[in-house]
C-alpha positions as CSV (number, residue, x, y, z in Angstrom):
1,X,12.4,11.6,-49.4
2,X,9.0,12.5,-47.3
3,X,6.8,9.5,-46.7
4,X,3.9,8.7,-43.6
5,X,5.7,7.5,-40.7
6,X,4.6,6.6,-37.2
7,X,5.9,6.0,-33.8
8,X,5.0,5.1,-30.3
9,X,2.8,2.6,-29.1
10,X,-1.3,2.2,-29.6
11,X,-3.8,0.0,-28.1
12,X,-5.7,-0.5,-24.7
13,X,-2.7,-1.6,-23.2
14,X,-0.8,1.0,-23.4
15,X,-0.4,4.0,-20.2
16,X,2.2,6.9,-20.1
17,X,3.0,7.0,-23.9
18,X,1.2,7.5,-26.8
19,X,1.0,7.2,-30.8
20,X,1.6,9.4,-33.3
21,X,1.8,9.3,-37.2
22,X,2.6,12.3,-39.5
23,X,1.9,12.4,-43.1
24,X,4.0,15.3,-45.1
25,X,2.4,17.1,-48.2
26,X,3.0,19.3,-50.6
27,X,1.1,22.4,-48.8
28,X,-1.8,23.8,-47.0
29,X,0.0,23.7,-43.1
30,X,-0.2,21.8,-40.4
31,X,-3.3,19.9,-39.9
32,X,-3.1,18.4,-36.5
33,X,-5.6,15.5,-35.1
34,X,-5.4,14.4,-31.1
35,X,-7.3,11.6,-29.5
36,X,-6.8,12.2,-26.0
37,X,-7.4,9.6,-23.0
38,X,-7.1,12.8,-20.6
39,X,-9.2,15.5,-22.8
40,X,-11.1,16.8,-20.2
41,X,-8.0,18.0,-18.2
42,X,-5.3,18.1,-20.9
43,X,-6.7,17.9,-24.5
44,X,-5.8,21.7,-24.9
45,X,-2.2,21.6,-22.9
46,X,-1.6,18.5,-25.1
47,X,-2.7,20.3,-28.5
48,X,-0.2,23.3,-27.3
49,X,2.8,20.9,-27.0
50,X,2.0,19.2,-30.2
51,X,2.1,22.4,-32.1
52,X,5.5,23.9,-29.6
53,X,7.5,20.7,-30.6
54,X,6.4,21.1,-34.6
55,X,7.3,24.4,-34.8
56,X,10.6,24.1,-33.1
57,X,11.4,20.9,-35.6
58,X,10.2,22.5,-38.4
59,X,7.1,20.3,-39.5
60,X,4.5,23.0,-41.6
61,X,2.8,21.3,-44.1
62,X,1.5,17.4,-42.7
63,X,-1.1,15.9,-41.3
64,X,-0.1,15.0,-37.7
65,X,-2.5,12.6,-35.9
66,X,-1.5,11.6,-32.3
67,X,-3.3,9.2,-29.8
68,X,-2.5,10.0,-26.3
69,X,-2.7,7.4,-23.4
70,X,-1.6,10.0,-20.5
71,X,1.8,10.6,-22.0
72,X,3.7,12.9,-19.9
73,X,5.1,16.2,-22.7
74,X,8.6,14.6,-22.5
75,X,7.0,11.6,-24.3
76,X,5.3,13.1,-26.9
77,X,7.7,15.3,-27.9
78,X,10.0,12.1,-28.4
79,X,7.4,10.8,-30.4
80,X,6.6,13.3,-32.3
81,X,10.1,14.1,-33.1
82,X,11.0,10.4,-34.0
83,X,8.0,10.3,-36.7
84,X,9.1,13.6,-38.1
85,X,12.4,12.6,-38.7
86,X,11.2,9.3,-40.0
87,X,9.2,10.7,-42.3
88,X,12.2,12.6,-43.8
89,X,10.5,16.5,-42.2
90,X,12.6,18.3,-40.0
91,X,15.9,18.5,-41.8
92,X,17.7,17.0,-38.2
93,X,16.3,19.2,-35.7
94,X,16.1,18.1,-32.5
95,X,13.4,19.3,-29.3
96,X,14.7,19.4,-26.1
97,X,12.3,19.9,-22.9
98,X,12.8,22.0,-20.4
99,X,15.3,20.7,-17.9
100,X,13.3,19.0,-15.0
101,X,14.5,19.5,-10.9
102,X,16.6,16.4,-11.0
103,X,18.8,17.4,-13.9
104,X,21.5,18.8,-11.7
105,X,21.9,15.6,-9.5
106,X,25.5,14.8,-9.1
107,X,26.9,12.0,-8.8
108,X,30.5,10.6,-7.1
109,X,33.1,7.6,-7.7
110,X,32.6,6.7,-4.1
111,X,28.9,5.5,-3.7
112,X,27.1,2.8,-3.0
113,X,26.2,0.6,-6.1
114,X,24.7,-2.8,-4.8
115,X,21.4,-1.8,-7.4
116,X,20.8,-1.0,-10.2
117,X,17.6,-1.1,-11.8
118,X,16.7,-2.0,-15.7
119,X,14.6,0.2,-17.5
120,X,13.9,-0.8,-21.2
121,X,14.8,2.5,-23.1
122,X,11.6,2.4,-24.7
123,X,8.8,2.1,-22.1
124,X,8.5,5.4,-20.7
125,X,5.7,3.5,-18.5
126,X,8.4,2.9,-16.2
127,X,10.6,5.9,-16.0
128,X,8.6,7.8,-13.9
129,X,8.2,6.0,-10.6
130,X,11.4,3.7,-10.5
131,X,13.1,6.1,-8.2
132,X,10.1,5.1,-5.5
133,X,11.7,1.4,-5.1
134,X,15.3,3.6,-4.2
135,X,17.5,1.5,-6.5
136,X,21.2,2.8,-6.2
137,X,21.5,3.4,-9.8
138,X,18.5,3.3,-12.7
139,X,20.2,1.8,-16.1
140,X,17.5,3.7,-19.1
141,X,18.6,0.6,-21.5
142,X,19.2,0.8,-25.1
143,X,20.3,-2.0,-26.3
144,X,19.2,-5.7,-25.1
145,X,15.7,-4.5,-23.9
146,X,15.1,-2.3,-27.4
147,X,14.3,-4.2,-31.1
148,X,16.0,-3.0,-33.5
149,X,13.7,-1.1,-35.3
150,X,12.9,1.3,-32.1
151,X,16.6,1.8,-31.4
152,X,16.2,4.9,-33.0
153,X,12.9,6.2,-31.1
154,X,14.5,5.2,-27.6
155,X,17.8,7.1,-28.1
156,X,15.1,9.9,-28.5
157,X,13.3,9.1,-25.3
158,X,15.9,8.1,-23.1
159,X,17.6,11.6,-23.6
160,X,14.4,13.3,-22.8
161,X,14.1,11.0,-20.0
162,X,17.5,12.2,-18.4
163,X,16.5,15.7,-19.1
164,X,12.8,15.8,-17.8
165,X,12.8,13.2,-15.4
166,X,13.5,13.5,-11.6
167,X,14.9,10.2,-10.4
168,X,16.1,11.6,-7.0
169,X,18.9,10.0,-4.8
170,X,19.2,7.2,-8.2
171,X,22.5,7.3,-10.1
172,X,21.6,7.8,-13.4
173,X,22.9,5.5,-15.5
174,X,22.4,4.7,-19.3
175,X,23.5,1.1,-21.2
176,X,24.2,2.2,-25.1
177,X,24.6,-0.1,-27.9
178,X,27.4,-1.5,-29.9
179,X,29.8,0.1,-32.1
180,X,29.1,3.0,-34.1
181,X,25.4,3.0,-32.6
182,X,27.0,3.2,-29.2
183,X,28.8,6.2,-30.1
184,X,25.8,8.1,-31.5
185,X,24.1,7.1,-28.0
186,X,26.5,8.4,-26.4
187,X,26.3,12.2,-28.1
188,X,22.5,12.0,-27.1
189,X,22.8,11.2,-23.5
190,X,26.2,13.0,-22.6
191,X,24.8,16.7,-22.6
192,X,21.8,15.4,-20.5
193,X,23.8,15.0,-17.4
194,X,23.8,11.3,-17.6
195,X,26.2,9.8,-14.3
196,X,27.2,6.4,-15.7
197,X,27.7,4.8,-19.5
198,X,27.1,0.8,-19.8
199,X,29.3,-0.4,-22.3
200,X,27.9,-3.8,-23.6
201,X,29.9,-7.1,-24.4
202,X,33.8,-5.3,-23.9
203,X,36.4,-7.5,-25.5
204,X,39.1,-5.2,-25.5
205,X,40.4,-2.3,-24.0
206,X,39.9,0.0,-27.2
207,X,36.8,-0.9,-27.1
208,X,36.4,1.5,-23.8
209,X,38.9,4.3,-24.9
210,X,36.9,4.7,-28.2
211,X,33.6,5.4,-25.8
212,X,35.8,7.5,-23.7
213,X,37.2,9.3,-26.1
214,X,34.0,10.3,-28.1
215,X,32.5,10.8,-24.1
216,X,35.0,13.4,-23.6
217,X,34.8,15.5,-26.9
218,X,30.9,15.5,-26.6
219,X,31.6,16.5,-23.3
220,X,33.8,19.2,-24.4
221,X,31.6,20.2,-27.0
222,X,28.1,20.8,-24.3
223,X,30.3,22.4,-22.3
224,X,29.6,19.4,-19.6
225,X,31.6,20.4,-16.9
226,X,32.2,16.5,-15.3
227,X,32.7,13.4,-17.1
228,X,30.7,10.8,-17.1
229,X,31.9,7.5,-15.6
230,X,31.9,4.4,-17.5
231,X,31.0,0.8,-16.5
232,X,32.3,-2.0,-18.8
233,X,30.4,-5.2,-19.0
234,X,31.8,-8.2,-19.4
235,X,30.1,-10.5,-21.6
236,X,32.4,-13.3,-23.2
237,X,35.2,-15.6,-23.1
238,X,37.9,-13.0,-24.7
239,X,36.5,-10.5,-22.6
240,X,37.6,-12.2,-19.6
241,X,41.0,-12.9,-20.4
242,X,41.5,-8.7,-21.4
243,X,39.3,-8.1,-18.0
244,X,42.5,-5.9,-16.5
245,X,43.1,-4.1,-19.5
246,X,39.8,-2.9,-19.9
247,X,39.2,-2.4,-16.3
248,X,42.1,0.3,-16.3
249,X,41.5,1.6,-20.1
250,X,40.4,5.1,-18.7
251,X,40.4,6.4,-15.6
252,X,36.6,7.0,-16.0
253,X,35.8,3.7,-15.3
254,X,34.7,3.3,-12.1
255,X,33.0,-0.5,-12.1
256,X,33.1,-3.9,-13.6
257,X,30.0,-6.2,-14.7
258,X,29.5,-9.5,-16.2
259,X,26.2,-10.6,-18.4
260,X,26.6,-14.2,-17.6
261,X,23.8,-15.1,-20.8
262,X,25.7,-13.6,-23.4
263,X,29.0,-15.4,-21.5
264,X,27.5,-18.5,-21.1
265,X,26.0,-18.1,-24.7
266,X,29.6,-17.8,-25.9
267,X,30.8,-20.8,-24.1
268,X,28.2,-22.8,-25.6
269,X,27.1,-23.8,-21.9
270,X,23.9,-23.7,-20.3
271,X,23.3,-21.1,-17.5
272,X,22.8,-23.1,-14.1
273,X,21.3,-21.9,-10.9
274,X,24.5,-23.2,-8.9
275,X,26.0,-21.4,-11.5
276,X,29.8,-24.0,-11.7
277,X,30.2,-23.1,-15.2
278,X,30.2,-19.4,-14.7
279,X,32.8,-19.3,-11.3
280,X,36.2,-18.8,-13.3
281,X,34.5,-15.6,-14.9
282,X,32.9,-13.8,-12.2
283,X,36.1,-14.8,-10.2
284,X,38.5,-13.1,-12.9
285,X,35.9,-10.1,-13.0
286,X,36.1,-9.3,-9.2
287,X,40.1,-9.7,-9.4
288,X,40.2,-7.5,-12.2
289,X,38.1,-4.9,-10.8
290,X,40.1,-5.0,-7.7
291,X,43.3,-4.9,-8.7
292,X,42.4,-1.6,-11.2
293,X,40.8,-0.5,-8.2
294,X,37.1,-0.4,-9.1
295,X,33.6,-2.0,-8.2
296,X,32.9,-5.3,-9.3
297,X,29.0,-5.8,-10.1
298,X,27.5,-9.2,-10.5
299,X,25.3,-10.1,-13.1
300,X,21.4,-10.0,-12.7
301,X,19.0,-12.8,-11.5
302,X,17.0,-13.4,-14.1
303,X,13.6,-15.8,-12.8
304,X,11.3,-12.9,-10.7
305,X,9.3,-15.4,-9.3
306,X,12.1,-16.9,-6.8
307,X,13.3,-14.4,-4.5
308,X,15.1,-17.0,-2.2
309,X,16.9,-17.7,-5.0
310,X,18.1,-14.8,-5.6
311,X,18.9,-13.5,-1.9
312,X,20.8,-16.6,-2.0
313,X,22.8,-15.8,-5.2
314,X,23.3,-12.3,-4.0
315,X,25.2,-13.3,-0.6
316,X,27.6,-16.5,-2.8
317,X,28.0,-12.9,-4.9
318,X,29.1,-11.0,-1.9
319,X,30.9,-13.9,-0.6
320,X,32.8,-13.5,-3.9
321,X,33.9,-10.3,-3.7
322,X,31.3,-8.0,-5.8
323,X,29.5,-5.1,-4.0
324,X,26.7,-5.1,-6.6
325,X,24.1,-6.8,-8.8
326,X,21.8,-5.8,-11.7
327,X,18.2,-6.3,-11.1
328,X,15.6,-6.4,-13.8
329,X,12.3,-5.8,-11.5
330,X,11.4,-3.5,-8.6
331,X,10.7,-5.7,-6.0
332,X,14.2,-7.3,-6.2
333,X,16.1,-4.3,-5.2
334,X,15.1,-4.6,-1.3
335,X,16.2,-8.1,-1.7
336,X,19.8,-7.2,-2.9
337,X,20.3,-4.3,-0.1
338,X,19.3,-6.8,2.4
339,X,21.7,-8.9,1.2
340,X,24.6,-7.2,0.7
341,X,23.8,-5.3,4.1
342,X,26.7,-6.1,6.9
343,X,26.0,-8.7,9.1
344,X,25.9,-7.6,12.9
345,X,29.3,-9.7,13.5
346,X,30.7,-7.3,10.2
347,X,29.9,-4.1,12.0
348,X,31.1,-5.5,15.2
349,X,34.5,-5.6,13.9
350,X,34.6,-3.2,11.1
351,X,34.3,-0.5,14.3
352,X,36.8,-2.3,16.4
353,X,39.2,-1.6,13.3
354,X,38.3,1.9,12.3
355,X,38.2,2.8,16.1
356,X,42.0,1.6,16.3
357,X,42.7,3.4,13.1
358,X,41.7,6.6,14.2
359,X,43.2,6.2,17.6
360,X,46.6,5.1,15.4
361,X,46.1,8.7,13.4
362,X,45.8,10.4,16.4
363,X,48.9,9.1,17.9
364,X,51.1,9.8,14.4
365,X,51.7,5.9,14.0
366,X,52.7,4.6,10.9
367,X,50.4,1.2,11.5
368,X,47.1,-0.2,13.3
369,X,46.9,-2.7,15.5
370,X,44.1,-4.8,16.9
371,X,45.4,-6.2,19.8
372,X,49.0,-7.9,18.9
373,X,47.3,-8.1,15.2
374,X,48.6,-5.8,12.6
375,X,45.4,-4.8,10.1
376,X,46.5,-4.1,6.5
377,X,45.4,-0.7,4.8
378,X,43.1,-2.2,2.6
379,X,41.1,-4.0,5.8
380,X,41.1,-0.7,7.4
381,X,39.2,0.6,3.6
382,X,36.9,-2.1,3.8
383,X,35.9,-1.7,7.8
384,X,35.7,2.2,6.5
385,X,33.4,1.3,3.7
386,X,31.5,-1.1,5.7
387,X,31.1,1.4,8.4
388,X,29.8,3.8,6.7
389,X,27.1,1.4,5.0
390,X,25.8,0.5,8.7
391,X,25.1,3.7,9.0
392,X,23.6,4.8,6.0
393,X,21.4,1.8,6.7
394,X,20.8,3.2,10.2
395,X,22.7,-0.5,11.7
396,X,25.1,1.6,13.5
397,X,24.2,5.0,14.9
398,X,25.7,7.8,13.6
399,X,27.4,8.6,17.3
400,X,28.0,4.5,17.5
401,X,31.7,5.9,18.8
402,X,30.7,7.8,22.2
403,X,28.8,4.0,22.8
404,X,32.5,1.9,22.6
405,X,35.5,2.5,24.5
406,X,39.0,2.0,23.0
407,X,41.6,1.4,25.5
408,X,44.0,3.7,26.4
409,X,47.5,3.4,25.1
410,X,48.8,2.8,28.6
411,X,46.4,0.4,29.0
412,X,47.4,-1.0,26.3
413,X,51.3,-0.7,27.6
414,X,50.4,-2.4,30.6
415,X,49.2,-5.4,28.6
416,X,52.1,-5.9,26.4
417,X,54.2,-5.4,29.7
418,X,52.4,-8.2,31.3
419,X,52.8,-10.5,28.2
């Protein structure tokens, strides 16, 4: 049934988005209104989109009245697509804009993931820059950070986002919602290319085949060439005690996280800044993640006025294990990196041990020594990893190995000899 219906934001507050309502009738066309904050320069480009997006979605016969606070094309065809279908017009279609220069970013299991950045799913106000404070991932959020009643618009948004918006060297990542919702998110986002799925407050492993599963036939279906990798968060009591299970549920799963509020929410506990009732989870989450052979994230820092606090809680996180944690503002991401960046005393010996790797590859031995210490394969992985941090960072030089000498094997004969 056609009724008035609206969507997007309105008032003096509001930048990058805009408001629109549209009111079907019986007949006499399209009769379209725009208030325009930018008229001078884009009143008649806006007009031209309006009319595009209404055509492709079918709208003929409403009154469509949008105000427009410098919302970027991608935004108001969300909007405008959202109120149609709210107000019963369009019969399902959908508008897609064109795909944007960072639609074909790629994206790899083997990356660094010590950021990522929340972006409430329906505040385009903050898509467009985020990529300037170099996050490694940017999470376009639709469930905590989205009400209820605007789930719907920022499904809408979020996939435009993905399509239209270039967020450079940032994984992209999305967070859906629960259940059956979650499964509708993920058809929206899946054909736009998106790198990573959240999966919100995991319990079980069928939980996470149920997203894989429907990740794969959408996949299938948009003839997406890649899957998408998943990221399971861990968010209560039972969750915990499955963490394995639903670490290694698919082998698109390529991290592990932990939402401590909803967990200590759960527990009935209060969340503490030393954090005691919280240890036996984030332990269990770093164990489980290792063991299946994936990244274990930490959990966000939630007061954005104490950024001591939070570079301390970000090295007891590294000292934990985990190799990355959310962040809800900009200005805590260069916190994090510094934080998680190898120590000098880290690189020191992460290049004594990849040094006497390589030199053990190049003799054909089956193990490497460091002196009359055997190093394990997965020390040699994390020297390797932290290695190649240092120098992504530009700690180490990227020709650090013509600065060290390894001693030669018969050095290295004459020493045992000796001892």
């Amino acid at each position: 049934m056609s009724h008035a219906a609206e969507a997007g934001q309105r008032g003096n507050t509001v930048r990058s988005d805009c408001w629109v309502r549209v009111e079907p009738r019986a007949a006499g066309g399209l009769e379209l209104r725009v208030r325009s904050k930018v008229e001078a320069m884009y009143g008649d480009a806006v007009r031209a989109t309006c009319r595009t997006v209404l055509e492709t979605l079918g709208v003929k016969d409403a009154t469509v009245i949008l105000e427009d606070e410098g919302a970027l094309d991608f935004v108001i065809a969300g909007r405008l697509e959202v109120a149609a279908t709210r107000a019963g017009l369009g019969n399902g279609s959908t508008f897609l804009p064109a795909a944007g220069p960072g639609f074909s970013a790629r994206t790899t299991r083997e990356r660094f993931r010590r950021s990522r950045l929340y972006l409430p799913g329906n505040e385009p106000k903050h898509f467009l820059n985020a990529s300037l404070h170099r996050p490694d991932g940017i999470i376009l959020d639709l469930e905590d950070a989205v009400a209820p009643p605007e789930k719907d618009a920022a499904r809408v948004l979020v996939r435009n986002a993905l399509r239209a918006v270039d967020f450079g060297q940032c994984e992209r990542m999305v967070r859906i919602n629960q259940g059956e919702r979650g499964l509708a998110d993920v058809d929206a986002v899946v054909p736009q290319n998106v790198h990573v799925i959240l999966i919100p407050k995991v319990e079980t492993a069928e939980q996470v085949k149920a997203v894989d599963a429907r990740m794969e036939k959408t996949r299938r279906a948009a003839g997406v060439e890649r899957p998408c990798l998943l990221m399971p968060i861990i968010e209560s009591a039972l969750g915990c005690f499955n963490a394995l299970a639903i670490a290694t549920a698919s082998a698109n799963v390529v991290a592990l996280t932990i939402g401590l509020e909803d967990y200590t929410a759960d527990l009935g506990a209060q969340r503490t800044l030393d954090g005691r009732e919280s240890l036996w989870a984030r332990q269990v989450v770093v164990n489980a993640a290792r063991a299946a052979g994936v990244t274990p994230i930490d959990t966000v820092f939630s007061d954005l006025s104490d950024m001591e606090g939070l570079r301390q809680a970000t090295l007891e996180a590294k000292s934990l294990g985990f190799e990355g944690k959310g962040c809800i503002h900009p200005r805590q991401v260069p916190v994090v990196h510094e934080a998680f960046a190898p120590t000098s005393d880290e690189v020191a010996r992460a290049t004594r041990i990849v040094l006497a790797f390589e030199d053990a590859e190049r003799r054909g031995l089956g193990v490497v020594a460091l002196g009359a210490k055997m190093v394990d394969p997965p020390v040699v992985k994390r020297a390797l990893r932290t290695v190649g941090m240092a120098e992504a960072l530009a700690l180490l030089r990227k020709d650090w190995r013509s600065q060290v000498e390894m001693p030669s094997a018969k050095g290295r004969e004459s020493r045992q000899e000796d001892g």
